[in-house]
VEXDREN-2710 file (C-alpha; in Angstrom, 1 decimal):
% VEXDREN-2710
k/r/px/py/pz
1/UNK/0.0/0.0/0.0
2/UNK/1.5/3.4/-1.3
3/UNK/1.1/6.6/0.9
4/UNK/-1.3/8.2/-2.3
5/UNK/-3.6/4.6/-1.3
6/UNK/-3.6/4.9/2.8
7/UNK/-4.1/8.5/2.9
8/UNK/-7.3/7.8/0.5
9/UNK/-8.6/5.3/2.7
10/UNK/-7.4/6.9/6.2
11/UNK/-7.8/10.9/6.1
12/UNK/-5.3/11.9/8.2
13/UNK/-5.6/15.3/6.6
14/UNK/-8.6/16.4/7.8
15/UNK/-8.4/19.3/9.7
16/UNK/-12.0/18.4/11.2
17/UNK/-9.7/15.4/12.8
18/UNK/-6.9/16.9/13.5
19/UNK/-6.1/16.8/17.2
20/UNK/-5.4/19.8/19.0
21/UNK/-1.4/19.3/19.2
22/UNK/-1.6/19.2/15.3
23/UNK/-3.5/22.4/14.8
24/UNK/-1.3/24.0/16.9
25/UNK/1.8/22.6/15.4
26/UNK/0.1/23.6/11.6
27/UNK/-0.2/27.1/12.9
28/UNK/3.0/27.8/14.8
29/UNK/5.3/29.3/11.8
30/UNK/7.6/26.8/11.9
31/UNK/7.6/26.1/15.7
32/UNK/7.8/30.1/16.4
33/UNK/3.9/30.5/17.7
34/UNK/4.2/33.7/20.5
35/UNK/7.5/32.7/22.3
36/UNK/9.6/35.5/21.4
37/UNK/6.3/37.8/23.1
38/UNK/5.6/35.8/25.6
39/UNK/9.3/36.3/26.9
40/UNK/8.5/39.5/27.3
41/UNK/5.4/39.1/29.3
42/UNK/6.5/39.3/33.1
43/UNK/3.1/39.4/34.6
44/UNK/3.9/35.1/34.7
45/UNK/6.7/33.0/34.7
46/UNK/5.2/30.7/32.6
47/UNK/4.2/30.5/29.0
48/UNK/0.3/30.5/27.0
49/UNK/-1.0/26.8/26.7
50/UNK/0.4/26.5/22.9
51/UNK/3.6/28.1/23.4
52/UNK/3.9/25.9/26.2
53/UNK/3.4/23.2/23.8
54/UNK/5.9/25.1/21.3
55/UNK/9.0/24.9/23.5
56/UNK/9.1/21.5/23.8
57/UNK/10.6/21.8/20.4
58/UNK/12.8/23.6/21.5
59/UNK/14.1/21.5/24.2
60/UNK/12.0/22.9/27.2
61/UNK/9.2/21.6/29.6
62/UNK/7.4/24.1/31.6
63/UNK/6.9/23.0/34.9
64/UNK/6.4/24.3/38.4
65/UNK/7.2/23.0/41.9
66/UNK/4.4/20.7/43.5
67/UNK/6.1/20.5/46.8
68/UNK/4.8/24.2/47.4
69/UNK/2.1/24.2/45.0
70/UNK/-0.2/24.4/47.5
71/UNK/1.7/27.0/49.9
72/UNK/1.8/29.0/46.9
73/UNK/-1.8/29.2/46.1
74/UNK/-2.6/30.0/49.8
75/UNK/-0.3/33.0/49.7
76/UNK/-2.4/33.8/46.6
77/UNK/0.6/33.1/44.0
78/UNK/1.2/31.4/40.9
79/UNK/2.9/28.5/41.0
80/UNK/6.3/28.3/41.1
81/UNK/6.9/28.3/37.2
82/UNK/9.8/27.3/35.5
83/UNK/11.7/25.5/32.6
84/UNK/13.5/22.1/32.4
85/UNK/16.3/21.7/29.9
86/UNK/17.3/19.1/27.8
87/UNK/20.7/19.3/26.1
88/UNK/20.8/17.5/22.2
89/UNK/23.6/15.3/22.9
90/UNK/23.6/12.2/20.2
91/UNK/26.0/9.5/22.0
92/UNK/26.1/11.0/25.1
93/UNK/29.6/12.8/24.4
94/UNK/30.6/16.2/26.5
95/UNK/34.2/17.4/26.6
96/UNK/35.3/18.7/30.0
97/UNK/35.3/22.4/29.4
98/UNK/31.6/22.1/27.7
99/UNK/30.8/20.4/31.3
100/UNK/32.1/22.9/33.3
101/UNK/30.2/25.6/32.0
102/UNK/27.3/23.3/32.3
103/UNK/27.8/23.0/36.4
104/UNK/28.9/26.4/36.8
105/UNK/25.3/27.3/34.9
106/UNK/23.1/25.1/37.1
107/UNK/25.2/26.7/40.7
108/UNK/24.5/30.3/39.5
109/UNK/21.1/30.0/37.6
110/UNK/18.7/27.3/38.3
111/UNK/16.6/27.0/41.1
112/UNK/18.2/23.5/42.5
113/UNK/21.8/23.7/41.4
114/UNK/21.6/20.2/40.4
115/UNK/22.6/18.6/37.0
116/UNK/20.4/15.0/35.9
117/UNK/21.4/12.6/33.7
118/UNK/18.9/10.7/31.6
119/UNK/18.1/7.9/30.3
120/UNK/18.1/9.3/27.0
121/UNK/22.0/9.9/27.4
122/UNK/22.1/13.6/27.7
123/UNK/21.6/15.8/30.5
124/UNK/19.0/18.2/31.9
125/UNK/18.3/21.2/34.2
126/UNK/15.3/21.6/36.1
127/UNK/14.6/25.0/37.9
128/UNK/15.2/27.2/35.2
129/UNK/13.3/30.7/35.2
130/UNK/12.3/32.5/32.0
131/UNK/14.2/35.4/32.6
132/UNK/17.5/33.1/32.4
133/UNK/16.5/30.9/29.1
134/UNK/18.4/33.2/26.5
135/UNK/21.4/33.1/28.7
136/UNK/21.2/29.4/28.6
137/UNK/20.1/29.1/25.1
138/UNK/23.5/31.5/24.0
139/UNK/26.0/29.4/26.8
140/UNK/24.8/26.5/25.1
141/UNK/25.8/27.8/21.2
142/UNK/29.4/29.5/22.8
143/UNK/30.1/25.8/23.5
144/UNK/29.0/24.3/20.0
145/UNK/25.5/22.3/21.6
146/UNK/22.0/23.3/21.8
147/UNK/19.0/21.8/22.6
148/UNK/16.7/21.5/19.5
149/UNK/14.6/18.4/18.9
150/UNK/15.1/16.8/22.3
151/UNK/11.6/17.5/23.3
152/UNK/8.3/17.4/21.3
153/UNK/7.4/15.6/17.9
154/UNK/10.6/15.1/16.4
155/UNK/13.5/12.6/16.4
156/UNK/14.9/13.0/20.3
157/UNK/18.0/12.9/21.4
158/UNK/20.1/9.9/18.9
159/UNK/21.4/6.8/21.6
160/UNK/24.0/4.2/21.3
161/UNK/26.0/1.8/22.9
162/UNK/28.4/3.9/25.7
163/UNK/32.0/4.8/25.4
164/UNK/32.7/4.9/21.9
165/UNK/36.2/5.4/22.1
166/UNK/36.7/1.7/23.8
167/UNK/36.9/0.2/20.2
168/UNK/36.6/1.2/17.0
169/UNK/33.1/0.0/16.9
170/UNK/31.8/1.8/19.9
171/UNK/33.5/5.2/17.4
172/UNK/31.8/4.0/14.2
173/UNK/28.3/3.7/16.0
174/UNK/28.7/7.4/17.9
175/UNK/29.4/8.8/14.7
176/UNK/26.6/7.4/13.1
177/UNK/24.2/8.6/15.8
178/UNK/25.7/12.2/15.7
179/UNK/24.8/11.9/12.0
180/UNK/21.2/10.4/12.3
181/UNK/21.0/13.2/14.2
182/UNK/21.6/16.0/12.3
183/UNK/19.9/14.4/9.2
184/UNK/16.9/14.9/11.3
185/UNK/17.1/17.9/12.9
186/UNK/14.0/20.4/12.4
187/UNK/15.5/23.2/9.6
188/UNK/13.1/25.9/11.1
189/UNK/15.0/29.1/12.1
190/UNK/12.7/29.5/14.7
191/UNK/15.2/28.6/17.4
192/UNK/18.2/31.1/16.2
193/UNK/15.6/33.3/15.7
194/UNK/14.3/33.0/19.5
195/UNK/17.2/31.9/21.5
196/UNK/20.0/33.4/19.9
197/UNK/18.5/36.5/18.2
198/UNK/19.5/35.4/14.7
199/UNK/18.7/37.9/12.0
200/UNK/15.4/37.1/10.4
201/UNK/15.5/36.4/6.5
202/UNK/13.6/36.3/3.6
203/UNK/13.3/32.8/3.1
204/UNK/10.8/30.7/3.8
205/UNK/11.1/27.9/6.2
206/UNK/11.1/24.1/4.4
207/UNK/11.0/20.8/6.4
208/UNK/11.8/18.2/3.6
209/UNK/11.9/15.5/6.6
210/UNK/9.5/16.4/9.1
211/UNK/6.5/18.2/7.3
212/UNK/5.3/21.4/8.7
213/UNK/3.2/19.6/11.0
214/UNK/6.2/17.9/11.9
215/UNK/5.6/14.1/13.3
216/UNK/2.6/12.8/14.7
217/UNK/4.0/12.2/17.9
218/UNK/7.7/12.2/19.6
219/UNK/10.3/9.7/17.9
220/UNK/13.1/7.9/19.5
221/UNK/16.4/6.2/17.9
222/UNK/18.9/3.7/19.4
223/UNK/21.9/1.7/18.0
224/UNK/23.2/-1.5/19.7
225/UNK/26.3/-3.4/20.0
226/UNK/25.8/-6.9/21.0
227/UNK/26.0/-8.7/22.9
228/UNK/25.5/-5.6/25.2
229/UNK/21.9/-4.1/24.9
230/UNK/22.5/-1.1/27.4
231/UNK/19.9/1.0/24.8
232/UNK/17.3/-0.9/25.3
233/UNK/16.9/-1.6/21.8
234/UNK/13.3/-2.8/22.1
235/UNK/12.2/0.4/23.7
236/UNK/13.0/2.5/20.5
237/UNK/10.6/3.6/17.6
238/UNK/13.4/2.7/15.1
239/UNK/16.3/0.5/16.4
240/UNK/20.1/-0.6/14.8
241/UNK/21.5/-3.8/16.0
242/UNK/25.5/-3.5/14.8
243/UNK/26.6/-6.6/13.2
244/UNK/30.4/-6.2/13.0
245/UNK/33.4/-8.0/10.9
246/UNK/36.2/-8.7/13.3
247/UNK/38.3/-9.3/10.5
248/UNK/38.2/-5.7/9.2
249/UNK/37.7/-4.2/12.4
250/UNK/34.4/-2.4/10.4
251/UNK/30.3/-2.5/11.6
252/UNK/29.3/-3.8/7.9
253/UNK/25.5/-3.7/8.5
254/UNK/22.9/-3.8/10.7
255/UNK/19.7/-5.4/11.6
256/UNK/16.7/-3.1/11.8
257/UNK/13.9/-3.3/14.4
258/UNK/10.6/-0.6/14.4
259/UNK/8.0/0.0/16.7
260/UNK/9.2/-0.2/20.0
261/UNK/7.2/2.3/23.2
262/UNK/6.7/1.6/26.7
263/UNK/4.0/4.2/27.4
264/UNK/0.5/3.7/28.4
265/UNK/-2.1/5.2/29.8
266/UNK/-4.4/4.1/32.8
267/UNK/-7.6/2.5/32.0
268/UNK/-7.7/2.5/28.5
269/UNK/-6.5/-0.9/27.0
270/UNK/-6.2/0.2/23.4
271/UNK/-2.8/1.5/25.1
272/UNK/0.4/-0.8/25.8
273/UNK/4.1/-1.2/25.5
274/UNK/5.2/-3.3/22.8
275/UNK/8.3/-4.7/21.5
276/UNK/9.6/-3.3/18.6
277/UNK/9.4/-5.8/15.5
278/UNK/12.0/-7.0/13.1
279/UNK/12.3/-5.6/9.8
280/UNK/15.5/-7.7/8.1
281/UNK/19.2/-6.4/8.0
282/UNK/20.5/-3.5/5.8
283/UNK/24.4/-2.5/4.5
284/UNK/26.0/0.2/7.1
285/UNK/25.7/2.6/4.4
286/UNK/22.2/2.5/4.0
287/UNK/21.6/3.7/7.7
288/UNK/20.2/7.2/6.5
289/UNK/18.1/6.1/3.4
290/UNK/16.6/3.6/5.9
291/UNK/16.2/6.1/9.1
292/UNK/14.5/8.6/6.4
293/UNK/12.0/6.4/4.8
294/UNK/11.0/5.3/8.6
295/UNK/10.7/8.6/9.7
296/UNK/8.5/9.8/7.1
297/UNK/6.3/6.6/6.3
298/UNK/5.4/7.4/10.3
299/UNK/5.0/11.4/9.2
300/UNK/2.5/10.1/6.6
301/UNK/0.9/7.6/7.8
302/UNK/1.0/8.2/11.9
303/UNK/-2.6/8.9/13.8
304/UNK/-3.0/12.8/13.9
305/UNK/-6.5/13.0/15.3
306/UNK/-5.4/10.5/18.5
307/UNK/-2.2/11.0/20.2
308/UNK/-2.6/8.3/22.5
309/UNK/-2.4/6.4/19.2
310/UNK/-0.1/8.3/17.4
311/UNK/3.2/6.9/18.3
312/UNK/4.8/4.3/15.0
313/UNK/3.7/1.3/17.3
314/UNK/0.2/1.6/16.8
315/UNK/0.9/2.4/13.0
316/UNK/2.3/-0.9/12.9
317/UNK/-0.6/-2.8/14.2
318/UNK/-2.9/-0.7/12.0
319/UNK/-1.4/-0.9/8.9
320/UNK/0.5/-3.7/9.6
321/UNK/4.0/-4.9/10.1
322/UNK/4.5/-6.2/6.1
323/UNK/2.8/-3.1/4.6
324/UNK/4.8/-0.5/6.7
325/UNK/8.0/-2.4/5.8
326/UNK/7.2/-2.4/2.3
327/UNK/6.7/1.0/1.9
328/UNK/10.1/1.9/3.6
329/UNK/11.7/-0.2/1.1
330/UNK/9.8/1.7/-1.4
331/UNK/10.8/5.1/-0.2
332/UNK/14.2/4.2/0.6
333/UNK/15.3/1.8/-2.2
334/UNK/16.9/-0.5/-0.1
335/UNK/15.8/-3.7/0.2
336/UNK/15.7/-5.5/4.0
337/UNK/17.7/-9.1/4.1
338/UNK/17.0/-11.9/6.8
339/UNK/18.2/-10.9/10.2
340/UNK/21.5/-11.9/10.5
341/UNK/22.1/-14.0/14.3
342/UNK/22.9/-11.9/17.3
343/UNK/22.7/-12.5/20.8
344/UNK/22.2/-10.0/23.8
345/UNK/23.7/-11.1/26.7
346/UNK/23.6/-8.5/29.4
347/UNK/22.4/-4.9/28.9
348/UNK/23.8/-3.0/32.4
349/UNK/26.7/-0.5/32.6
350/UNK/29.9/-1.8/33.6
351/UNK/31.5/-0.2/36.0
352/UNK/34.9/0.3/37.1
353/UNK/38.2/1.1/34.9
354/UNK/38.4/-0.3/31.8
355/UNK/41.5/-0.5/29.2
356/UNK/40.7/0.4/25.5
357/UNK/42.1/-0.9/22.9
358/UNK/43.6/2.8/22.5
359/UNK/45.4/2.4/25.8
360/UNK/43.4/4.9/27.3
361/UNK/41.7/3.9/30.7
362/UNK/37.9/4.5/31.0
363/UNK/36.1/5.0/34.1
364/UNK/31.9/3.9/34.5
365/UNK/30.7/5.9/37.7
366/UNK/27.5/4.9/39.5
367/UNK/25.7/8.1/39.3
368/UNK/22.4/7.0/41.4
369/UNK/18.9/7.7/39.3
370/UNK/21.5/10.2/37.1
371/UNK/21.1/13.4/39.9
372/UNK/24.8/14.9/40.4
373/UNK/24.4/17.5/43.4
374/UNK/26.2/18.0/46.4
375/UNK/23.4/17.2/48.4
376/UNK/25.2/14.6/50.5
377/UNK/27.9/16.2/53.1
378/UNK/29.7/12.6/52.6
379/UNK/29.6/12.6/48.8
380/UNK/30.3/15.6/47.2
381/UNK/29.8/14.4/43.8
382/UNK/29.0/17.5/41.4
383/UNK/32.2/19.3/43.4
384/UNK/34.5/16.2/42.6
385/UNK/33.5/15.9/39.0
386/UNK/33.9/19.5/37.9
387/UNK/37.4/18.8/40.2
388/UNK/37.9/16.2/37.7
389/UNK/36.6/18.2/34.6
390/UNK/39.5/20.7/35.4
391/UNK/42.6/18.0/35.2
392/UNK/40.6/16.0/32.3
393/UNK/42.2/15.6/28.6
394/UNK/39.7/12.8/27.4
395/UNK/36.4/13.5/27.3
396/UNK/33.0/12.5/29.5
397/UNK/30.3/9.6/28.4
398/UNK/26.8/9.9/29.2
399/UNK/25.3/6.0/29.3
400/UNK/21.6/5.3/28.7
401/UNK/21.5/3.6/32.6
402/UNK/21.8/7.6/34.1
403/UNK/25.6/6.8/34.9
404/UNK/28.6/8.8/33.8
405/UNK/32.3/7.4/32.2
406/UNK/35.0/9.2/32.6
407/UNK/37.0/8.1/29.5
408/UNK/40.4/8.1/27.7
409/UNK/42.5/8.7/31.2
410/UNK/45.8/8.5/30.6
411/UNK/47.7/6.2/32.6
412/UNK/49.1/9.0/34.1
413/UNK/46.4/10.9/35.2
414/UNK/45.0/7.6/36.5
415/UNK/46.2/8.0/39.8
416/UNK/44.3/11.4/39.7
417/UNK/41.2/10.9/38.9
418/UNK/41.5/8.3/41.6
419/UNK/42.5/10.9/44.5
420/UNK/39.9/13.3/43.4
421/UNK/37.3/10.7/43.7
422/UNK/38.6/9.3/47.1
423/UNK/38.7/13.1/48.3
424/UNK/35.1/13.6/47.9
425/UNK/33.7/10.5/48.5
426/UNK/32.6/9.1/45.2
427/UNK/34.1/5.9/44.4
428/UNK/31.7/3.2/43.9
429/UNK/33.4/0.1/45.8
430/UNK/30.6/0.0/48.2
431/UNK/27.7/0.2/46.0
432/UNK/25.7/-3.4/45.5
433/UNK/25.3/-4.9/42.4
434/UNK/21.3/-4.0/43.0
435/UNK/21.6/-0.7/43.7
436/UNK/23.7/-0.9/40.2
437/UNK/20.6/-2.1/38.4
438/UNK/18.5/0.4/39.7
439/UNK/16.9/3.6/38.0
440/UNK/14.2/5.8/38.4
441/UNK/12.5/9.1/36.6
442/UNK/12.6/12.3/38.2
443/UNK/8.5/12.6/39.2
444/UNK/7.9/14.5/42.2
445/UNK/8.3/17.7/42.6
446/UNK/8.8/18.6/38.7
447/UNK/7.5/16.6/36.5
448/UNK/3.7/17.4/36.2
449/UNK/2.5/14.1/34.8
450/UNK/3.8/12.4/38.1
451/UNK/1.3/10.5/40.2
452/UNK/4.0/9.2/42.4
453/UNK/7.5/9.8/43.9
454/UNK/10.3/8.1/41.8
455/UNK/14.1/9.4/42.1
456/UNK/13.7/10.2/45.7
457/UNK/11.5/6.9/46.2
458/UNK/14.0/4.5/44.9
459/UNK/17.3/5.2/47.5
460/UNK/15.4/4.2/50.4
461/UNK/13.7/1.2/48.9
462/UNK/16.5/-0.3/47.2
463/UNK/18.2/-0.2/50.8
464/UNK/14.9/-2.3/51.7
465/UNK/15.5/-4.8/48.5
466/UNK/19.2/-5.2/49.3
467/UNK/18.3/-6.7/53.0
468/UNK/16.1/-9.0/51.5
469/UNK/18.8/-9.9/48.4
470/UNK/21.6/-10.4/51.3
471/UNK/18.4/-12.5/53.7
472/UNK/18.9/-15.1/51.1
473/UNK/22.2/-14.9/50.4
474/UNK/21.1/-13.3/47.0
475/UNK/23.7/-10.2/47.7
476/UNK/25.7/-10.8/45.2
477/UNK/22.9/-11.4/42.4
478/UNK/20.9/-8.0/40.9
479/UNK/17.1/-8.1/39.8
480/UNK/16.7/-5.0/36.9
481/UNK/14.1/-3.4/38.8
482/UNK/12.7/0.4/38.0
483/UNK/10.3/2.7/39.2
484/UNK/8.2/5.6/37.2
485/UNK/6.4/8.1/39.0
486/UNK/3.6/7.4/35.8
487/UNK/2.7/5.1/33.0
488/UNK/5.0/7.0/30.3
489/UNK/7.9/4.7/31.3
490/UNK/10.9/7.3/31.2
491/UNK/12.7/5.4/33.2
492/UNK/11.6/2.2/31.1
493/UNK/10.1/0.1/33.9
494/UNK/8.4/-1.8/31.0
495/UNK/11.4/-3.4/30.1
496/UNK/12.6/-4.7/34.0
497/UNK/12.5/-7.7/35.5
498/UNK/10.8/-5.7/38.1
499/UNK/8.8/-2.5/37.1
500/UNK/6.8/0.2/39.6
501/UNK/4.6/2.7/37.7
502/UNK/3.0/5.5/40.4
503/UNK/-0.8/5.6/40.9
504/UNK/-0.9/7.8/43.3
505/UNK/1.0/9.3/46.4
506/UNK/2.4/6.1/48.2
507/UNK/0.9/3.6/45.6
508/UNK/2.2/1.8/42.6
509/UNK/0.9/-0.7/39.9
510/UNK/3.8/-4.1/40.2
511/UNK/4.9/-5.5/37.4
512/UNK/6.8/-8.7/37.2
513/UNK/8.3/-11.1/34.1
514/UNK/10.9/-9.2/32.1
515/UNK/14.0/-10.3/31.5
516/UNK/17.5/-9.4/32.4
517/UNK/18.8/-8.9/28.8
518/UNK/15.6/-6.4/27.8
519/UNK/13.9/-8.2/25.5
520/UNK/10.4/-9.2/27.5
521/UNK/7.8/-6.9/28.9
522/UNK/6.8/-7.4/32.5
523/UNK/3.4/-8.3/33.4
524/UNK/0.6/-6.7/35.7
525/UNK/1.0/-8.5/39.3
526/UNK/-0.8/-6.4/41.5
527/UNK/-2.6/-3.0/41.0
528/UNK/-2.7/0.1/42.9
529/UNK/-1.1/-1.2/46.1
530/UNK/1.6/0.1/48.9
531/UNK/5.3/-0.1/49.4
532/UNK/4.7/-2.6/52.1
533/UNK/2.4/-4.7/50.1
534/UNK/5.3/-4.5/47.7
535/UNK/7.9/-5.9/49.7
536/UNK/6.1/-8.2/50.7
537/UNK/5.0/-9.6/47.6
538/UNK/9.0/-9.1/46.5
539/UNK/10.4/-10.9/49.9
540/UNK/7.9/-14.3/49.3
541/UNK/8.8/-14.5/45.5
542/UNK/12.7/-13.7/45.7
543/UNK/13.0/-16.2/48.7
544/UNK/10.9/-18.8/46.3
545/UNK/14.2/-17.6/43.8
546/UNK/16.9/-18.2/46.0
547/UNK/15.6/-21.9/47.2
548/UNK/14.3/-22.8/43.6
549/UNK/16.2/-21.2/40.5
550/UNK/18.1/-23.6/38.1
551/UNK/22.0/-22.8/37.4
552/UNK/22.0/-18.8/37.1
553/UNK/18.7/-18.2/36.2
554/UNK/17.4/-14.8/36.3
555/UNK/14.9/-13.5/39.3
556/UNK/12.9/-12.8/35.8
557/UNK/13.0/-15.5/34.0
558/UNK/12.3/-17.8/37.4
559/UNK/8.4/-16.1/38.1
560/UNK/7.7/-17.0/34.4
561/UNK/8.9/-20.2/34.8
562/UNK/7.6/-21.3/37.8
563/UNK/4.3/-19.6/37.0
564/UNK/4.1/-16.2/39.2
565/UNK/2.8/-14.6/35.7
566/UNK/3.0/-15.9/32.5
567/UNK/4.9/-14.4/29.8
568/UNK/4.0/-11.1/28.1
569/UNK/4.4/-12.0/24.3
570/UNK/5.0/-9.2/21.7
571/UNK/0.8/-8.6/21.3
572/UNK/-1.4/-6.0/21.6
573/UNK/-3.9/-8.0/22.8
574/UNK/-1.7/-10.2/25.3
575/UNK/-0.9/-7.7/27.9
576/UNK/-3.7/-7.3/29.4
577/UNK/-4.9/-10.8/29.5
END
C-alpha cells in the first residue's frame, strides 16, 4: 500500500480530525507560535498553553514546583513556574570544558543547582526561570550544543552503545548517531531566531523530513552493539543492532527493528508497551536512506486525530507490520535481508576502569537515578566531577543507565582521577550490584504528569530490597528493577524484571516477568497497592528464587517459569490478559 492509497482510505488530513497538538503545530510558523512575546510578558513565569506546547521543540518543559504548590496558592501566587532543559547530545559525548560551563550554569542560575542525567544519554536542568533561558540558550551555542529536537514531535536525542572510544566500533556507531542526528534535525530558524537572536531572512522555512506539521507524535532512535543491549533496543521507535566484521575491524550492517514504546495510559487498554518488531538487515551505508524512509512513512501515515495512538507502534498494528515495511523499502530503495544472528547477553553499565584498545583507561561511575548534586555532606559528587573536569584531557560519556564514564584517562592521570574521587567521597566500591541495576524518573516535585514519587523513592527502597537480596544470600545477584512516578515509562520500567509505575502518592501498579537482557515486557501482578504490600509480595517470590532457580537463572526469568505470571508476548492483545 502506497502513501497516495492509505491516505485515500485513512484521512489523516482532515483538519476536522486533526487533534489539538496538530493544529497548533500547523499554525505555529515553523515552531515560532508567541514565544519570542511571551518572553517578554513578566506578569507570569510561565508560558500561554500552545507556546507551552511550542518549547518542547525547542528543548524545554514548563513546569512548576508541587512541593509548594499548594503553599503558593494559599499565599495567593502562581505557582512556582519554570523551565526544564534538555541538552541535544547524540551518544552522550561532552568534553570537560563544555561540562564545566554546564555545572557552573546550574550553581548560578537554576533554582536547584543540580545537573540529571537521563536515560536518553544527555543531561537536563530543572529550575530554570524564564528570565534566564536566552542566557542558557547562548552558553549552550558559545560551546557548539544546543537543545533542539530533544523535546516534542521530532526525532529525540540519537542513543548508542556507551563509550565509543573503547573500540573502533563503539567510534563508528557514535558517529553514526551524531549523524542520524543532524539528518533529522528540524530546519526551522525559529530557534536562532528566538534563542539566539538570529537575524530574520527572507526565506521561507522548508521541512523536507518532518513536514510542517512535523511528526505525529515524539520519535526515539537507538543503535546497539551486542552482545550488550545497554539502549534498550526494544524500547525504540526505530532500532540498529550492529553486526560487525572482526576481521576488518568495520560495523558492515545492521539489523533493523521498528515500533518499539513503553508508554500507556491508565484505563484505557487500546494503550500498551510493545516490542519493537524486526524488519531484516540492511548494508551500514544505508543507515540514513533507511532512518528517512521510517521517519516519514510514520509522518505520513501516523494517527493525527489521536495522540494516544499516534506513536509508530500503533501504526504498525494498523497498517501492519508487512505493509509498513514495504513502503520503507519503497521510499528508501533499499531492500531488507534476513536478520543476520545476534545475541544479547547483558544490557547494564559496567562499571569500574576499563583498558581500551587505544590504551586509554575509561572509568563507569555509579551516578544514582543520574542526579549529580552535592546534596550529600559525605559525597560531594558534582564538586568532585567539575574537580575532575578541570585535570581531564579525554572526554566525558553519558550512558543510557543515568551513569557517567569518565574516558580516555591517561595512565598517568590515573592516579588522579582516583585521588579526586577518594577526596570527595565518590568511588563506587561500596555500592551493590542491585543498587547498580536500579533507576528511576525524576517525578515529584517537577514533573507534572507524576502521580507518584520516583528518584527520591527509589534510595530508600532499594536499601529495603538489598536486605532482602543479602536475607537469602542473594547479595551478590541483581534483579533489573525500575520505578516511574507514571505510565510513560521514562525510566523504562516496562522493560525490567521488576517494574513500579505511580498511581498515586504512596501507591504503585507491580509488574513482574521481564528479563535481564531487555527483550520481555513485565506483566501486571498487582494494581494500585503500597510499598509494604510490595515488599512483601518481593520478599515471598525472591526467597521462592533463592531456594528454587536452576544454574543462574534470572529473578525474571524464574516467576515466568515457575508460574508467578506468564509471559508477556509481543501482542497488543496479550498484555492485558
Amino acid at each position: 500500500m502506497s502513501k497516495e492509497e492509505y491516505n485515500n482510505n485513512h484521512d489523516n488530513t482532515n483538519a476536522m480530525l486533526l487533534s489539538d497538538n496538530e493544529r497548533m503545530k500547523q499554525e505555529s510558523n515553523f515552531l515560532r507560535g508567541t514565544i519570542a512575546q511571551n518572553l517578554d510578558n513578566n506578569l507570569t513565569g510561565g508560558f500561554n498553553t500552545k507556546d507551552a506546547q511550542l518549547i518542547r521543540f525547542h528543548g524545554m518543559y514548563q513546569q512548576d514546583d508541587r512541593d509548594v504548590r499548594v503553599e503558593r496558592a494559599n499565599q495567593k501566587l502562581e505557582p512556582l513556574i519554570n523551565m526544564m532543559l534538555r541538552c541535544r547530545l547524540p551518544g552522550g559525548v561532552i568534553m570537560p570544558e563544555q561540562w564545566l560551563a554546564i555545572d557552573d550554569f546550574s550553581e548560578k542560575y537554576t533554582l536547584y543547582g543540580t545537573i540529571r542525567l537521563t536515560t536518553r544519554q544527555t543531561f537536563q536542568l530543572h529550575g530554570l526561570l524564564k528570565p534566564k533561558l536566552k542566557i542558557m540558550h547562548r552558553l549552550l551555542n558559545k560551546l557548539g550544543l544546543d537543545s533542539i529536537a530533544t523535546a516534542g514531535d521530532v526525532n529525540r536525542n540519537v542513543i548508542c552503545t556507551a563509550n565509543p572510544m573503547e573500540s573502533a566500533f563503539h567510534h563508528q556507531v557514535w558517529e553514526l548517531a551524531k549523524s542520524i542526528s543532524a539528518h533529522l534535525l528540524p530546519k526551522s530558524r525559529a530557534y536562532a531566531e528566538i534563542w539566539l537572536d538570529a537575524e530574520k531572512t527572507e526565506s521561507i522555512d522548508f521541512e523536507p523530513i518532518l513536514s510542517a506539521a512535523y511528526l505525529p507524535r515524539k520519535f526515539k532512535i537507538a543503535i546497539a552493539i551486542p552482545p550488550v543491549n545497554d539502549v534498550d533496543i526494544h524500547a525504540n521507535d526505530l532500532g540498529f543492532i550492529a553486526i560487525k566484521d572482526d576481521k576488518i575491524n568495520r560495523i558492515v550492517g545492521f539489523n533493523v527493528l521498528v515500533g518499539g514504546g513503553l508508554a500507556m495510559t491508565y484505563g484505557d487498554v487500546t494503550t500498551y508497551p510493545l516490542k519493537a518488531s524486526e524488519f531484516g538487515y540492511i548494508a551500514a551505508q544505508d543507515i540514513l536512506k533507511i532512518t528517512e524512509a521510517v521517519v516519514t512513512t510514520q509522518r505520513d501515515w501516523g494517527d493525527r486525530s489521536d495522540r494516544r495512538h499516534a506513536k509508530t507502534k500503533y501504526t504498525l498494528i494498523r497498517v501492519g507490520v508487512t505493509t509498513f515495511k514495504a513502503e520503507v523499502e519503497r521510499r528508501s530503495g533499499v531492500k531488507f535481508h534476513p536478520i543476520h544472528p545476534y545475541i544479547f547477553t547483558d544490557r547494564g553499565d559496567r562499571f569500574g576502569w576499563i583498558q581500551g584498545i587505544d590504551h586509554y583507561w575509561h572509568l563507569t561511575l555509579f551516578i544514582e537515578n543520574g542526579r549529580i548534586s552535592n546534596n550529600d555532606p559525605h559525597k560531594l559528587l558534582k564538586r568532585g566531577i567539575a574537580e575532575i573536569a578541570r585535570i581531564h584531557s579525554g572526554s566525558f560519556r553519558l550512558t543510557t543507565n543515568q551513569n557517567l564514564i569518565i574516558s580516555e584517562v591517561s595512565k598517568d592521570n590515573k592516579r588522579m582521577v582516583e585521588s579526586i574521587l577518594q577526596k570527595y567521597g565518590i568511588m563506587n566500591d561500596d555500592i551493590t550490584p542491585q543498587r547498580k541495576a536500579s533507576m528511576a524518573c525524576v517525578a515529584l516535585p517537577t514533573c507534572p504528569l507524576a502521580m507518584a514519587e520516583a528518584e527520591r523513592f527509589l534510595p530508600e527502597f532499594i536499601t529495603k530490597i538489598e536486605n532482602i537480596m543479602l536475607k537469602y544470600k542473594l547479595e551478590k545477584d541483581a534483579i533489573i528493577l525500575r520505578v516511574t512516578g507514571c505510565p510513560n515509562s521514562c525510566a523504562r520500567a516496562m522493560l525490567s524484571e521488576i517494574g513500579l509505575t505511580g498511581r498515586s502518592i504512596g501507591r504503585y501498579n507491580l509488574y513482574l516477568g521481564g528479563n535481564s537482557i531487555g527483550t520481555r515486557i513485565p506483566r501486571l501482578y498487582r494494581e494500585n497497592i503500597t510499598e509494604n504490600d510490595i515488599l512483601n509480595i518481593l520478599d515471598m517470590t525472591i526467597s521462592s528464587w533463592a531456594r528454587e532457580r536452576t544454574d543462574q537463572e534470572s529473578y525474571g526469568d524464574y516467576v515466568v517459569r515457575s508460574g508467578i505470571v506468564n509471559a508477556v508476548t509481543n501482542s497488543e492483545k496479550d498484555f492485558y490478559e
